[in-house]
N, C-alpha and C positions, 0 to 999 in steps of 0.2 A: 416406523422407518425414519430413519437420519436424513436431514436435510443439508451434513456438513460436505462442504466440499474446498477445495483450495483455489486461491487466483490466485496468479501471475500476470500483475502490473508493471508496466515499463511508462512512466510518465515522461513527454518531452516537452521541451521548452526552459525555460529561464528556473530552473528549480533546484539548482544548487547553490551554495551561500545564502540562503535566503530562508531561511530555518523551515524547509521543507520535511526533513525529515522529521524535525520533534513535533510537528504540525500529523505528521501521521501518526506516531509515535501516541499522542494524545488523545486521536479518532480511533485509534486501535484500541485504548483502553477503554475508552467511552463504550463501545461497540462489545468489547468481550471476544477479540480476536486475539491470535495469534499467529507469530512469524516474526517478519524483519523485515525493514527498510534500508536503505543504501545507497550512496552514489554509486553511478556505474564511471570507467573511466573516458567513458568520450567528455567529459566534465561538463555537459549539459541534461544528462537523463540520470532518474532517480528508479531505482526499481523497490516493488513490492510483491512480497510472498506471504501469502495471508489467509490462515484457517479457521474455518468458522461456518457456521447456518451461511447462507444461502443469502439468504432476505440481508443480514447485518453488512456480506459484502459487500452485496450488488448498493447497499447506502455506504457504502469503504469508497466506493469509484466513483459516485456524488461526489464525496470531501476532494478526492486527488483532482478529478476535473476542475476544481474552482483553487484550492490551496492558499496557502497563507498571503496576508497582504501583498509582500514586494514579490512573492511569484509569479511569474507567465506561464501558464499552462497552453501547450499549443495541442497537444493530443493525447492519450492515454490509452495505450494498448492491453489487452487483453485476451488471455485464455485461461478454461481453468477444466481443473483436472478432479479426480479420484480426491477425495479425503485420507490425509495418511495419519494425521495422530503426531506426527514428528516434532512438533513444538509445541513447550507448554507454558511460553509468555513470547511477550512480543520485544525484539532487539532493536535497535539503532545500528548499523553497521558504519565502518569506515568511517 
């Protein structure tokens, strides 16, 4: 039985300009995940969509809680759903 499933991360705080995304971008290749990272446009939250085992995630929401040097992580939301298959590398968006 498959252990893949998908999160949907919305990280807030101080995480844009501050090379957050290729900071995921890098934990995602590490990890053997896939999806996309992005700002969102309230210009302070960064979101993540990300496929994979279970176990590699749940260490994907480690990295986003702490994040790159000049970032401030204030919280990091979370749900996750069904596994769909839908992507087969990990993007940078926006």
């Amino acid at each position: 039985m498959s252990n893949r499933v998908v999160l949907h991360a919305v990280v807030h705080g101080r995480v844009q300009g501050v090379f957050f995304r290729a900071f995921v971008a890098r934990k995602a290749a590490e990890l053997g995940v896939t999806g996309y990272v992005g700002n969102l446009p309230t210009g302070m939250d960064v979101e993540v969509l990300a496929e994979g085992d279970k176990d590699k995630l749940e260490g994907m929401i480690e990295y986003l809680k702490v994040g790159p040097p000049a970032a401030t992580v204030e919280k990091v939301t979370t749900t996750w759903s069904k596994y769909a298959g839908k992507y087969t590398y990990f993007d940078v968006k926006n």
